[in-house]
MILUM-693627 format. One record per residue (C-alpha): x, y, z. Coordinates in nm, 4 decimals, always signed. Layout:
BEGIN
+----------+----------+----------+
!        x !        y !        z !
+----------+----------+----------+
!        X !        Y !        Z !
...
+----------+----------+----------+
***
This chain:
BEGIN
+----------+----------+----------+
!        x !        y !        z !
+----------+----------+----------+
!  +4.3503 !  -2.6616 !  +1.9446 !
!  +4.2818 !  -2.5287 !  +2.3058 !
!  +4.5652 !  -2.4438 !  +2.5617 !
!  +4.3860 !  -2.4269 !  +2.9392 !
!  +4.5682 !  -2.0501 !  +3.0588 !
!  +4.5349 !  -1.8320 !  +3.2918 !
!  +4.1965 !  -1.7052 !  +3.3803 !
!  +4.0440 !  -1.4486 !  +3.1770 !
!  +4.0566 !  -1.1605 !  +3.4670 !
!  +4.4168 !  -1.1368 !  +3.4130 !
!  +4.4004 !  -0.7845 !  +3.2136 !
!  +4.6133 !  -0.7971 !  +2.8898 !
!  +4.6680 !  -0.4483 !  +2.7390 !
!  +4.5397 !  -0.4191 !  +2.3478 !
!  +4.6118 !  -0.2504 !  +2.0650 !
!  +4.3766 !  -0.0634 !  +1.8989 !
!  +4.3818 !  -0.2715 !  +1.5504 !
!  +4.2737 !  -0.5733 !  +1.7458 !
!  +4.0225 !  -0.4109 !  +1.9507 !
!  +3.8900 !  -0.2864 !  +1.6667 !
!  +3.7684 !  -0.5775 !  +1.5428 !
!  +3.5415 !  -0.7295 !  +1.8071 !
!  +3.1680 !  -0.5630 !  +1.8847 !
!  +3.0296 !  -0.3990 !  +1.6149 !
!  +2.7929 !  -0.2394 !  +1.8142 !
!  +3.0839 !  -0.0514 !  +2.0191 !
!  +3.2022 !  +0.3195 !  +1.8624 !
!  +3.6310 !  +0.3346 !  +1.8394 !
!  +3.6556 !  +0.5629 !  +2.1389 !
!  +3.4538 !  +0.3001 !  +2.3029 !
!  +3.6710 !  +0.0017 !  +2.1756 !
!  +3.9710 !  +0.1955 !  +2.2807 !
!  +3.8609 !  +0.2998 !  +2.5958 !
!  +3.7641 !  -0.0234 !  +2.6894 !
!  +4.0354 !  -0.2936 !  +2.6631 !
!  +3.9607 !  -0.6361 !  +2.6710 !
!  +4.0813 !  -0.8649 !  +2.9442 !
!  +4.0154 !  -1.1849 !  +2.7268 !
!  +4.1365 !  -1.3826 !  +2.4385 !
!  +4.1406 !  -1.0645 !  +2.1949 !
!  +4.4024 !  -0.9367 !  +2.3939 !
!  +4.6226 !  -1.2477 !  +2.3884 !
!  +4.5919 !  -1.3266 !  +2.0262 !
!  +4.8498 !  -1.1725 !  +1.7698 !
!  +4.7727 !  -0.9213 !  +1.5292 !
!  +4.7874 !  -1.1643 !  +1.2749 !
!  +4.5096 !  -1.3952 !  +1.5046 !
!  +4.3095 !  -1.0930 !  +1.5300 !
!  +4.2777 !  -1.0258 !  +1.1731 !
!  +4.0720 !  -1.3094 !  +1.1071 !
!  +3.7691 !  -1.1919 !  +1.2570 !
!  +3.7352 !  -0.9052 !  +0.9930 !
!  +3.8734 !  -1.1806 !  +0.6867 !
!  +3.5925 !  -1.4138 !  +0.7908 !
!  +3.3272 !  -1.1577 !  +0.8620 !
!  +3.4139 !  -1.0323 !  +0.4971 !
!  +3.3339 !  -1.3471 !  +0.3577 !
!  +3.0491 !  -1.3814 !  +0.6048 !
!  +2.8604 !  -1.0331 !  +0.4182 !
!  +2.9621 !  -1.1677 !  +0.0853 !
!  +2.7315 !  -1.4700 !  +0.1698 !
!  +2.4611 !  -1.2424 !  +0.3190 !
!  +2.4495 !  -1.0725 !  -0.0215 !
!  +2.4270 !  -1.3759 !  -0.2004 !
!  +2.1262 !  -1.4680 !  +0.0057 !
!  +1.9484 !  -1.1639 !  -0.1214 !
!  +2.0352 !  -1.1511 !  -0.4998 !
!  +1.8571 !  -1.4425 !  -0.6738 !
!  +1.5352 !  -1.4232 !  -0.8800 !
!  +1.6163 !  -1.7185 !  -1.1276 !
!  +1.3956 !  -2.0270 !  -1.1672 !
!  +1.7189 !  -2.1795 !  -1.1632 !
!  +1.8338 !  -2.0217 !  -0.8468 !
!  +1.5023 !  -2.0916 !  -0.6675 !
!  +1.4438 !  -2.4352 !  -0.8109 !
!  +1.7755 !  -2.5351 !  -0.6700 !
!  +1.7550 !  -2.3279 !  -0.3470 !
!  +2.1036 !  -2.1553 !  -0.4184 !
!  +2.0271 !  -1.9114 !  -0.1900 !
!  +2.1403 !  -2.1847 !  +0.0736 !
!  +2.4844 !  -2.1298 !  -0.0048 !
!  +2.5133 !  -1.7968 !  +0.2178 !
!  +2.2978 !  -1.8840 !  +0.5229 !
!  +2.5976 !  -1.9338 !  +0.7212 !
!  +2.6861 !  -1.5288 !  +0.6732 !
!  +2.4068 !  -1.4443 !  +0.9489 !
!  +2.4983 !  -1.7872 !  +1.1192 !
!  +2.8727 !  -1.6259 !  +1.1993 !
!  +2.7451 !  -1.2567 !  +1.2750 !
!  +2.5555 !  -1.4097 !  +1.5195 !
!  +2.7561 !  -1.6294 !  +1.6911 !
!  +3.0494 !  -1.3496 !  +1.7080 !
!  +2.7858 !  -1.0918 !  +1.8391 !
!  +2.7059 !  -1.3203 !  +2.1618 !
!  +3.0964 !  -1.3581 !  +2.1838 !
!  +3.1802 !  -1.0643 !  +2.2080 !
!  +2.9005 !  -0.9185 !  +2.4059 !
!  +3.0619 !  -1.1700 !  +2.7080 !
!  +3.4240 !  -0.9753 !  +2.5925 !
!  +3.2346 !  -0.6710 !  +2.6706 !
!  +3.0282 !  -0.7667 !  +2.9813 !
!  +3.3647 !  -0.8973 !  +3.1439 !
!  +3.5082 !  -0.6001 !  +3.2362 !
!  +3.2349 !  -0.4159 !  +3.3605 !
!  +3.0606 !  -0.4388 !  +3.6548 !
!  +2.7872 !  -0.2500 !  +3.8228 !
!  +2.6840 !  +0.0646 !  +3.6408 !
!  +2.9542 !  -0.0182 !  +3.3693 !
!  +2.6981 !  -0.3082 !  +3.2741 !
!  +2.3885 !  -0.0389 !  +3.2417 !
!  +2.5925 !  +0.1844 !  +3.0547 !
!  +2.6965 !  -0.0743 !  +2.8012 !
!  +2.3361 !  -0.1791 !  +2.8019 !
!  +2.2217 !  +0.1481 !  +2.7409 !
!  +2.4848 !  +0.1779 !  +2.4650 !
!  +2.3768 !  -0.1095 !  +2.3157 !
!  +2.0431 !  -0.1262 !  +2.2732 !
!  +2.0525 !  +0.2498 !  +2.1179 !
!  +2.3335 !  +0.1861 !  +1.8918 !
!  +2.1431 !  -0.1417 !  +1.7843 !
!  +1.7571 !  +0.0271 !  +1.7713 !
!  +1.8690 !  +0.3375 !  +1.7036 !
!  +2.0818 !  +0.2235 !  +1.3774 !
!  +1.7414 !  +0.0154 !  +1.3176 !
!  +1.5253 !  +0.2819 !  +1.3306 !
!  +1.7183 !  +0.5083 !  +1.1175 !
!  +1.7767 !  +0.2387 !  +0.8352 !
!  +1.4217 !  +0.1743 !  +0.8778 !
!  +1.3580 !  +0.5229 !  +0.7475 !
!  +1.5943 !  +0.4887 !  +0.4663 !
!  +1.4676 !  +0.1907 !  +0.3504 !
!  +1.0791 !  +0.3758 !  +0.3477 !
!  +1.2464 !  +0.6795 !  +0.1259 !
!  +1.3719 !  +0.4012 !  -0.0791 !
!  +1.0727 !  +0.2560 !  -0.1286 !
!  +0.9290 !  +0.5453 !  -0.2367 !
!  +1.2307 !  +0.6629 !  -0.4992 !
!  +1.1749 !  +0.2853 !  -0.6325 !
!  +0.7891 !  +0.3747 !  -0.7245 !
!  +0.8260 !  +0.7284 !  -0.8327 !
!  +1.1003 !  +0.6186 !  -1.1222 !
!  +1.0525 !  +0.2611 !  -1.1974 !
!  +0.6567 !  +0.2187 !  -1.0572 !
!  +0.7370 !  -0.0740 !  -0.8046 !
!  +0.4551 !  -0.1308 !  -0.6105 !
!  +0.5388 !  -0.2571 !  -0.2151 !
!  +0.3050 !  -0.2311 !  +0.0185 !
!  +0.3893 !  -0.2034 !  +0.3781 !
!  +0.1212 !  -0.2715 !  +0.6344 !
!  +0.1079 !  -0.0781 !  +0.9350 !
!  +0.1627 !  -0.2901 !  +1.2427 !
!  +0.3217 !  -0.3379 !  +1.5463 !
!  +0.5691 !  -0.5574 !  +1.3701 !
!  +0.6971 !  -0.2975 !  +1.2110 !
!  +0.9220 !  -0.2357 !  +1.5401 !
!  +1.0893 !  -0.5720 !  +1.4675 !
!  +1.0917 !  -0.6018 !  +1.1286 !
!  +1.1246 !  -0.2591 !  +1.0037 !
!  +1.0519 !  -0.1301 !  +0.6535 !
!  +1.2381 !  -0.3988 !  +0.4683 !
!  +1.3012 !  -0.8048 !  +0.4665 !
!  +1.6779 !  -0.8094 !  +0.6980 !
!  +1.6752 !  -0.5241 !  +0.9206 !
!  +1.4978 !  -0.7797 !  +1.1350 !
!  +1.8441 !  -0.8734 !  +1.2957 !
!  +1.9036 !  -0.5627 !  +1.4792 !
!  +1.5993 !  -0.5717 !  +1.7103 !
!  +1.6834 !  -0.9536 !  +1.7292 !
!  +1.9510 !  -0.8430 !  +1.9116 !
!  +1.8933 !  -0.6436 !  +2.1189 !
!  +1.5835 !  -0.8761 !  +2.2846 !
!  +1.8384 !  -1.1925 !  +2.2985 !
!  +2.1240 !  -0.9729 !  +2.4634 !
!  +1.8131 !  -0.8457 !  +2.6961 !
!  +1.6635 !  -1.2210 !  +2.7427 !
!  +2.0027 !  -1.3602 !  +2.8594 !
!  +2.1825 !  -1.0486 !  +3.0311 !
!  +2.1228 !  -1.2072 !  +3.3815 !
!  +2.2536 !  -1.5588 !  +3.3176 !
!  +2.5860 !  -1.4352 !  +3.1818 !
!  +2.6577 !  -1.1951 !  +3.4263 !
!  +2.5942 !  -1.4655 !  +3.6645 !
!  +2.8406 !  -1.6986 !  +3.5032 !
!  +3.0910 !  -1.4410 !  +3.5100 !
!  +3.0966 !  -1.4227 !  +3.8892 !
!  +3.3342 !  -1.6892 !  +3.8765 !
!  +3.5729 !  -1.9603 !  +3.6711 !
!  +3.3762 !  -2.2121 !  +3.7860 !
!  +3.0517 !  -2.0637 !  +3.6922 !
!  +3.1751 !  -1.9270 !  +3.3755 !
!  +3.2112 !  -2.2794 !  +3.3275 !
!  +2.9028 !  -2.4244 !  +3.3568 !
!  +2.6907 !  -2.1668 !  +3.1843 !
!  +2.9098 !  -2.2336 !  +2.8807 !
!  +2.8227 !  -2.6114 !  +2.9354 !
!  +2.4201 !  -2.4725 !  +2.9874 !
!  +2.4574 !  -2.2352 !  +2.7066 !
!  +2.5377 !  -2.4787 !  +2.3998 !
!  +2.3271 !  -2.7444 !  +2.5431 !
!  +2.0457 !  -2.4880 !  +2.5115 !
!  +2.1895 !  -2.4188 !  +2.1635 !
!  +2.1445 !  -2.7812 !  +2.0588 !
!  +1.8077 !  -2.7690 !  +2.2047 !
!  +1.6757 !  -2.5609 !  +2.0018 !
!  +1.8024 !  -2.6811 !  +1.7018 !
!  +1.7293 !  -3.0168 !  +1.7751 !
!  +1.3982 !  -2.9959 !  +1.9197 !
!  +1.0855 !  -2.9214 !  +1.7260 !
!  +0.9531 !  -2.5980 !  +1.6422 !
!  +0.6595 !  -2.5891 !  +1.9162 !
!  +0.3432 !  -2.5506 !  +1.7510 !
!  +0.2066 !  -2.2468 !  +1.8983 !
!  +0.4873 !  -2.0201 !  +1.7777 !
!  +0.3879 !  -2.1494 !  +1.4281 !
!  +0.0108 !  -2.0915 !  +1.4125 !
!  -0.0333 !  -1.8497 !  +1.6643 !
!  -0.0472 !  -1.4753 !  +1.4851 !
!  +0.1908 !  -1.2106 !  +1.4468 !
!  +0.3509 !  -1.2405 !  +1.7791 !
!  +0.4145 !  -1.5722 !  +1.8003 !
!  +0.5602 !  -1.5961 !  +1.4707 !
!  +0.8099 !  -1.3063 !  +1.5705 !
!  +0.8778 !  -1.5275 !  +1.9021 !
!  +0.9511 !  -1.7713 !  +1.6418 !
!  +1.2085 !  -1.5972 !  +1.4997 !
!  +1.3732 !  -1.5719 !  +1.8109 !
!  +1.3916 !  -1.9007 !  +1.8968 !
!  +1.4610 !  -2.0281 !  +1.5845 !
!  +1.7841 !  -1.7765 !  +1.5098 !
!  +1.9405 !  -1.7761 !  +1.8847 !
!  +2.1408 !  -2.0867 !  +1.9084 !
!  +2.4021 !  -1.9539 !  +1.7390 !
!  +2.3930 !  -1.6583 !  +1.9798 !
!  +2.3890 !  -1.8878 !  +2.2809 !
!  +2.6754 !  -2.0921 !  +2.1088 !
!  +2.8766 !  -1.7343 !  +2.0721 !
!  +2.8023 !  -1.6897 !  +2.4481 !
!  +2.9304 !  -2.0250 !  +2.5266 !
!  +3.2619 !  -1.9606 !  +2.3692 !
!  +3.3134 !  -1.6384 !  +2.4618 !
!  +3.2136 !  -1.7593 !  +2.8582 !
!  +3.4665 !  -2.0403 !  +2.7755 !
!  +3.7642 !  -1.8211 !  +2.6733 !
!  +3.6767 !  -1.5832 !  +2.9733 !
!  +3.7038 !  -1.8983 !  +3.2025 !
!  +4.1022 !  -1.9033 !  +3.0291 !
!  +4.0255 !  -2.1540 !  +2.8123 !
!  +4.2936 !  -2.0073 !  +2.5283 !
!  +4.2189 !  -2.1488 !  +2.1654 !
!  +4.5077 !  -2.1659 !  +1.9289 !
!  +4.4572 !  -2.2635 !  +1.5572 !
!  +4.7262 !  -2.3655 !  +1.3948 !
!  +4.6953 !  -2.3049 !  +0.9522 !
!  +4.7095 !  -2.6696 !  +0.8843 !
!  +4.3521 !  -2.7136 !  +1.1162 !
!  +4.2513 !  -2.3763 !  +0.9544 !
!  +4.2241 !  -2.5633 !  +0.6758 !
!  +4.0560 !  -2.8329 !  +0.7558 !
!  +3.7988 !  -2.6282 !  +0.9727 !
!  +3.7705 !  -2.4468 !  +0.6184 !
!  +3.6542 !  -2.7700 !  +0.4589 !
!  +3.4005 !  -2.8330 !  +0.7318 !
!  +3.2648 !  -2.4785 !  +0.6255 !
!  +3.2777 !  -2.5700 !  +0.1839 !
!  +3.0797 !  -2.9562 !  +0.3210 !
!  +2.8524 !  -2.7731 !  +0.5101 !
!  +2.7426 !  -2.5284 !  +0.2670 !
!  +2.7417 !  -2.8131 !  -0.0107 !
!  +2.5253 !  -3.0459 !  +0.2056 !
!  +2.2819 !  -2.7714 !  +0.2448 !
!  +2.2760 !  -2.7582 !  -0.1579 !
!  +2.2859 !  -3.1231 !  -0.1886 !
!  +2.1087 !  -3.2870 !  +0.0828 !
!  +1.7950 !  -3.2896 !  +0.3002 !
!  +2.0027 !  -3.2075 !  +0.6074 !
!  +1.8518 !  -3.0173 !  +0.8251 !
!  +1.9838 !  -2.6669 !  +0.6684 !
!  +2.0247 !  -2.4578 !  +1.0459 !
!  +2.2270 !  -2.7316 !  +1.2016 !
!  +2.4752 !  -2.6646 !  +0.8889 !
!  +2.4316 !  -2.3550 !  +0.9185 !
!  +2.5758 !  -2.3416 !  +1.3069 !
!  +2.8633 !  -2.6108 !  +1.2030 !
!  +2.9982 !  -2.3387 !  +0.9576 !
!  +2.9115 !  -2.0771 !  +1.1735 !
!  +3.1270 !  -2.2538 !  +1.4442 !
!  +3.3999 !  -2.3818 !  +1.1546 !
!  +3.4245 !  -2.0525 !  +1.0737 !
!  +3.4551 !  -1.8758 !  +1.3892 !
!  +3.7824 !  -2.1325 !  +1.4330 !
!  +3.9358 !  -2.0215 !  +1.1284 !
!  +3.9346 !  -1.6757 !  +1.1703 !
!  +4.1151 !  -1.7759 !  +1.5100 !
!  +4.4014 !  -1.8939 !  +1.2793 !
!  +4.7493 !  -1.6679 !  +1.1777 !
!  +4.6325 !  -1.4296 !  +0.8686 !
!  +4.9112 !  -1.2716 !  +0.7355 !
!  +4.9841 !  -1.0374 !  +0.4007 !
!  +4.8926 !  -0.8089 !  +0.2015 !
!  +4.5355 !  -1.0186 !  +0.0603 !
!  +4.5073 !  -1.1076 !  +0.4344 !
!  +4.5194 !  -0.6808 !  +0.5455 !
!  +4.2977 !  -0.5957 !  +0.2362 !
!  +3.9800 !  -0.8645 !  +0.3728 !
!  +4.0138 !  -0.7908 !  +0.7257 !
!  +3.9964 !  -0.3802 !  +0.6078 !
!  +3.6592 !  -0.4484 !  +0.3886 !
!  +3.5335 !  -0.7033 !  +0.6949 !
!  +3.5692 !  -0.3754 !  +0.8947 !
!  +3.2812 !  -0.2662 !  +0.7826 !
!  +3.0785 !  -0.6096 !  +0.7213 !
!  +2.8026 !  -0.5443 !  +0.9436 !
!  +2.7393 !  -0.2286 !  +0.7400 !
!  +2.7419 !  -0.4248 !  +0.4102 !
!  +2.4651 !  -0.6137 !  +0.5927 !
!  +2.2492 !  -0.3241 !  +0.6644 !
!  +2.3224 !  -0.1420 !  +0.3322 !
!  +2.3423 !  -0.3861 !  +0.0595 !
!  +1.9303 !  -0.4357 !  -0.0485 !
!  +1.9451 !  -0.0342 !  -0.1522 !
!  +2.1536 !  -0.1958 !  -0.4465 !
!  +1.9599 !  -0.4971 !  -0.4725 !
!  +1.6717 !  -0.3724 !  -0.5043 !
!  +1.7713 !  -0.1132 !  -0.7015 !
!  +1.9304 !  -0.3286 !  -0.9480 !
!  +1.6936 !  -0.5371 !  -0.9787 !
!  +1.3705 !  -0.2366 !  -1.0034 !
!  +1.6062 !  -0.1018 !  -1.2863 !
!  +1.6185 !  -0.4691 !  -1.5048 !
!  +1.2498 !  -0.5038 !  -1.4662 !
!  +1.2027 !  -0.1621 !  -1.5935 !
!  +1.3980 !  -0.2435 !  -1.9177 !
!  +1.2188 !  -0.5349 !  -1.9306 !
!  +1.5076 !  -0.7792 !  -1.8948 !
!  +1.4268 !  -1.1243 !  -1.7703 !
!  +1.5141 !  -1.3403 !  -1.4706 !
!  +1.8207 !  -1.5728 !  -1.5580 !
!  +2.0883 !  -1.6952 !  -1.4060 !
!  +2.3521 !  -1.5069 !  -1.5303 !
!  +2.1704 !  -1.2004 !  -1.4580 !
!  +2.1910 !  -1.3443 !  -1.0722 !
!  +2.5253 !  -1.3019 !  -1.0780 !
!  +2.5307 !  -0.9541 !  -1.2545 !
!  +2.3286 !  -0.8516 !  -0.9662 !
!  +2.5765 !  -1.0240 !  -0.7153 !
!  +2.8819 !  -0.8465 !  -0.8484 !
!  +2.7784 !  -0.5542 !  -0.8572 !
!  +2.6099 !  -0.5734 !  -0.5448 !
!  +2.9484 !  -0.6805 !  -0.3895 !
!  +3.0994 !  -0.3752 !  -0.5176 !
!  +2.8892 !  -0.1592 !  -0.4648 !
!  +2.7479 !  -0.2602 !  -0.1019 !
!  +3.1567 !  -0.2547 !  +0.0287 !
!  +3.2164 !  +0.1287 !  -0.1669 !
!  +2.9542 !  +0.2435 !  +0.0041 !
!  +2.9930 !  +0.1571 !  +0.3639 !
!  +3.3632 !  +0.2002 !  +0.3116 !
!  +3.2086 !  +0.5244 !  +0.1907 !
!  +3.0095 !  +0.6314 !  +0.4711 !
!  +3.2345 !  +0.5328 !  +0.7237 !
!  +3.4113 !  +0.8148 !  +0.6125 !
!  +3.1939 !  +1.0868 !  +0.6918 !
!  +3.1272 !  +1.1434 !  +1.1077 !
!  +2.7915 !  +1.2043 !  +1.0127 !
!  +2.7479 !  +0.8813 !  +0.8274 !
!  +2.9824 !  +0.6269 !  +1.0010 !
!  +2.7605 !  +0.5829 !  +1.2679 !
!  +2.5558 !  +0.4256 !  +1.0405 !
!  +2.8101 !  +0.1732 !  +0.9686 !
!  +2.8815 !  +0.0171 !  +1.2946 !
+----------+----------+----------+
***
């Protein structure tokens, strides 16, 4: 499953559908600007696809995280099934922040760091403001009451419950800059911060929660949230320091498949089992990150990678229609059930993909849409 090449340096020209597909954070001109001298640029087009099919199926089970009101669906923690969405959005974010890094050097890595943390806390900010007029359209016509309470937090959390993940960013691409440009001084190097990077990974999600992070106020339970959520970063950097050390990865379907299975038992274990649920979360994460490495080919193969195009924007924009949906069924007084869980997830899948598709449309919008 990995071929030892040449070093990453070696600068492979790409096309613009596969850069396309690799940070989320970067603008087109940006990902065309910039080629990659990595393993994007030596996979296939038919490789490459399989970031976009996987992050597709990645948002579908962000959404699914989101949608549930049940006693059914809480009593038997359903919402367990799509942890692994945010799992594999962050482990590809920390990959291909090292695809970015490793072709800069100097003030190319301020200006990307510049780029990033505006297009990340920018995008937050703006969303942030969205989510507020929301808020307020939700009370005015259906009289939902949600309080917000003014705090610092606010500038990591933001106005609603998963717009947390942008500022996460940008403080663990801040908190481990140095060590990965240091690591990419050199093959040897790039080497053993890989080796340092998922041992830290396993670390943390072996290792207790320390106590002090738990009971120790607002800011210590946002520092919790760090270090809870960024070994599957570190584990992104790892790989990505990996493949940049030439370390080429080639999945073949047959172990596709079987990496897919690895995905299905980890998501049923978290159902099933007491299991710690984030160290199945991370095996998906990582299962999944090798199947999108496989050959997708074909039509269905085109149309997934096309709607995981815009999978970070589902992300960002999907709880306007939750929300919504669900404001609008209390109002006419239907109850919680099951089915209407899924009524709410359909649509919500729908809906949430028209309307990024949507907005990356219009300049004005798109760059809300990363």
């Amino acid at each position: 499953m990995w071929l030892v090449g040449a070093p990453g340096g070696s600068k492979i020209p790409e096309p613009e559908s596969i850069i396309a597909i690799a940070d989320p954070t970067l603008t087109l001109d940006d990902r065309t600007r910039d080629a990659a001298p990595m393993l994007v640029g030596s996979l296939s087009h038919a490789r490459s696809v399989g970031f976009d099919v996987v992050r597709a199926v990645a948002a579908l089970g962000v959404i699914w995280v989101h949608v549930g009101r049940s006693s059914f669906w809480n009593d038997n923690n359903l919402l367990a099934a799509g942890a692994w969405g945010t799992a594999y959005l962050n482990v590809i974010a920390g990959f291909f922040v090292v695809r970015s890094l490793a072709k800069r050097n100097g003030p190319g890595v301020w200006a990307f760091l510049r780029h990033r943390v505006w297009r990340l806390y920018g995008a937050f900010l703006l969303w942030s403001l969205i989510y507020l007029a929301a808020r307020l359209v939700n009370y005015a016509a259906f009289h939902k009451v949600s309080m917000i309470r003014p705090s610092w937090v606010l500038l990591f959390y933001g106005t609603t419950y998963h717009l947390w993940f942008l500022p996460y960013l940008v403080c663990v691409t801040l908190l481990t800059l140095p060590l990965v440009l240091l690591s990419l001084r050199s093959r040897n190097a790039m080497c053993v911060g890989a080796v340092f990077l998922m041992l830290a990974a396993a670390a943390l999600l072996l290792l207790p929660v320390p106590g002090v992070l738990l009971y120790g106020g607002e800011f210590m339970l946002t520092m919790e949230r760090l270090y809870t959520r960024s070994s599957g970063y570190l584990m992104g950097l790892a790989l990505g320091l990996w493949v940049q050390a030439g370390f080429q990865p080639r999945v073949d379907p047959r172990q596709a498949w079987v990496c897919a299975c690895i995905v299905a038992a980890a998501i049923y274990l978290t159902l099933a089992s007491e299991f710690p649920a984030p160290i199945l979360n991370r095996l998906a994460a990582l299962a999944a990150f090798l199947v999108a490495l496989a050959p997708w080919r074909g039509r269905a193969a085109e149309l997934l990678g096309t709607l995981g195009q815009v999978g970070f924007g589902v992300y960002l924009c999907h709880v306007l229609i939750v929300e919504g949906l669900l404001a609008s069924l209390t109002r006419m007084h239907i109850p919680s059930s099951f089915a209407v869980d899924m009524f709410v997830f359909a649509v919500t899948v729908v809906g949430s993909f028209t309307l990024a598709l949507a907005m990356r449309r219009v300049r004005w919008l798109s760059w809300l849409v990363p």
